[in-house]
N, C-alpha and C positions, 0 to 999 in steps of 0.2 A: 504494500500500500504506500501510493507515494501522492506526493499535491497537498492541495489543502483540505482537511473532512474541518465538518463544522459539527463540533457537538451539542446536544443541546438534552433539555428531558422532557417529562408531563409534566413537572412541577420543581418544588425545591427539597430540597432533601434524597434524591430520586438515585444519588449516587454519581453524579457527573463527573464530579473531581476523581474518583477514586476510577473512574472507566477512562478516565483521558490519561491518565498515568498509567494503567494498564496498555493501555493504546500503545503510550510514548515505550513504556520499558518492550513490550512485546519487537517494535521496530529496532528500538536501541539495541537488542540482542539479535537483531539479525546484520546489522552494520550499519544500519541508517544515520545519519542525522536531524533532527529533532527541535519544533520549536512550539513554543507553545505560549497562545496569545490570549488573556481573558479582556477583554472592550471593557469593562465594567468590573469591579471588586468594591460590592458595600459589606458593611457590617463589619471592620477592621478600623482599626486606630494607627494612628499614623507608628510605623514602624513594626506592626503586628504581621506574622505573614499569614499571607490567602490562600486561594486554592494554586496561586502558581507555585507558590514556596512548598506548599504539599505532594503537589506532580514531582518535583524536582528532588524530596526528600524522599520520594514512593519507588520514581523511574530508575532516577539517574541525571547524570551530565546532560541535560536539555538546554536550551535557549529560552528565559522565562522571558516576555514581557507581557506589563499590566501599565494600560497607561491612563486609566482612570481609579479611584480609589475615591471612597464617598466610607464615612463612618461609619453611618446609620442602618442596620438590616432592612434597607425594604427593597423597594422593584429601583433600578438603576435612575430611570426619569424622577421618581418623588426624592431620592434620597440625592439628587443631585439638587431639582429644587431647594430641598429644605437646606444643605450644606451652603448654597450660595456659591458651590465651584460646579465649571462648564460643564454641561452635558456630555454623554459621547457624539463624537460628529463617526456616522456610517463612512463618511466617505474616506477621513483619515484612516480608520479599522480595515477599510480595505484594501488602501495603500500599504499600510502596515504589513498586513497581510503575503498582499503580492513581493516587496522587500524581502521576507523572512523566506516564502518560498523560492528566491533566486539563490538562498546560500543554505538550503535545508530540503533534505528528501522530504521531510514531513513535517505541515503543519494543523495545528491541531488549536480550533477555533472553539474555545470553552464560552458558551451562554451563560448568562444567569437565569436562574430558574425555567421559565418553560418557553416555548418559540415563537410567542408572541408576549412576553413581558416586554413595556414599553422604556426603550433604551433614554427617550426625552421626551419632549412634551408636543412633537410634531406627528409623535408615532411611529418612529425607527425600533427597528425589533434585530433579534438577532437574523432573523427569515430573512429581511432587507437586506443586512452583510451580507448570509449567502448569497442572494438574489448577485450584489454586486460582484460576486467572486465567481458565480458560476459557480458554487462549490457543491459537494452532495452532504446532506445535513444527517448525523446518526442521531438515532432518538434514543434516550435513557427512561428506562421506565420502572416503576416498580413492581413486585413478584407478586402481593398480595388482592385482598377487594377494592377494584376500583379501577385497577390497572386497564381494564378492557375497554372502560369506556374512555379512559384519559387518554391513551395510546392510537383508541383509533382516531379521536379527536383531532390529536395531532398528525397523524398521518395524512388524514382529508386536508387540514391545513396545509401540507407539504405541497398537495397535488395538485388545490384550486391556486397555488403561489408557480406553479411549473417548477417545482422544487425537488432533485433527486434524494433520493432515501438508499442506500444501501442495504439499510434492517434496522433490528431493536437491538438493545441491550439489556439486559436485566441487570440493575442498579448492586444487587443485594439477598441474595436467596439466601433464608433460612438453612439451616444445619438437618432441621429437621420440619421439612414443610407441608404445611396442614395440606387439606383436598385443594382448597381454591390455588395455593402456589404452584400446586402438581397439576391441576387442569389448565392454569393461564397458561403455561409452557405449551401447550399444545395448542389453545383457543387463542392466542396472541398474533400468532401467522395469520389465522385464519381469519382474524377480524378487520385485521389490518392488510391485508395483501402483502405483508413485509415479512423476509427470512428474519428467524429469532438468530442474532450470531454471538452472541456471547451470554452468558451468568456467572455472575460474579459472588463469589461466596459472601453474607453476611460477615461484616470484621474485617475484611480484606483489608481496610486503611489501615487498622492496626497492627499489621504483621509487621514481622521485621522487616527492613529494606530488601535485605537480600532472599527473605521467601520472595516477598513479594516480587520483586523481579524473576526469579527463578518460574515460580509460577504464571505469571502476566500471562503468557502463551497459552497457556493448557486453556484458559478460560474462554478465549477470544477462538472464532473461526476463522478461517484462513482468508476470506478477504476482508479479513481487517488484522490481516498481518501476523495470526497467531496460529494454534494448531490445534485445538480443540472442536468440538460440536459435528465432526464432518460424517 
């Protein structure tokens, strides 16, 4: 897997940081180089690290950049309002973007929360960036109830924006998963027209660096660069 993927989920919490690090370590182990962009990082205080400093402590040797950062946890457009600093501008994120991929087999476009949370107050999302990247967007989702309708949700979104999808990811599966996490795994393709291509173990963020690396692979399907689900 090479270019730019845009990632993105159904919502916050869904596991995105912890599947773009999977992402990144799965290509770092094959020889790639690696860059990893988040448009927006709220809920941080100045000098606290976000989800790039998490990819980078998960992966490996990546290229972090974050070149918006807002304190406050909310959707990127209010917490930029309420802080009183700039919005993201789409258009510099994709410049950024195309930059990183002329000196990087892979870059790897971290949303916040879901693919249409609104980036500022015109109605820039992260769908837009892709939109200007041409990029294919991977959806993150969760294993539990509720998944089916957020996922297709977002899928149809993908499709009325002329938006490529590669598949899903599952965020976060239980150790031990009730009926509804054992059925979405099968009912998930089927709602969405989308191959499931990775599940990612509950905890996964917590592992050591070096499981986690070691593992990256096994989780992820091979077009998205790993060796698992085939």
């Amino acid at each position: 897997m090479t270019g730019v993927l845009v990632v993105t989920g159904t919502g916050t919490g869904v596991g995105k940081t912890v599947v773009t690090a999977a992402l990144a370590a799965a290509a770092l182990a094959r020889g790639r180089t690696v860059a990893v962009l988040k448009p927006a990082q709220t809920g941080v205080a100045p000098g606290e690290p976000g989800d790039v400093a998490e990819v980078v402590r998960l992966a490996g040797p990546v290229t972090a950049v974050e070149p918006a950062r807002y304190p406050e946890p909310l959707a990127p457009a209010t917490a930029a309002r309420r802080s009183g600093l700039p919005p993201v501008d789409p258009a510099v994120i994709a410049k950024t973007a195309r930059a990183l991929a002329q000196e990087h087999d892979l870059v790897l476009v971290e949303g916040a929360g879901g693919l249409l949370v609104r980036l500022d107050d015109t109605g820039a999302t992260i769908a837009g960036i892709a939109g200007l990247l041409a990029a294919p967007v991977l959806v993150v989702t969760e294993a539990g109830l509720g998944t089916l309708n957020a996922s297709e949700l977002t899928a149809e979104a993908l499709r009325a924006r002329g938006l490529a999808c590669p598949g899903i990811v599952v965020g976060s599966m239980p150790a031990a998963p009730g009926l509804a996490e054992r059925c979405n795994l099968t009912d998930l393709p089927a709602v969405t027209g989308l191959p499931l291509l990775g599940v990612l173990p509950a905890g996964a963020g917590s592992l050591p660096p070096e499981v986690f690396r070691t593992a990256a692979s096994g989780w992820l399907a091979p077009p998205l660069g790993g060796l698992g689900r085939r």
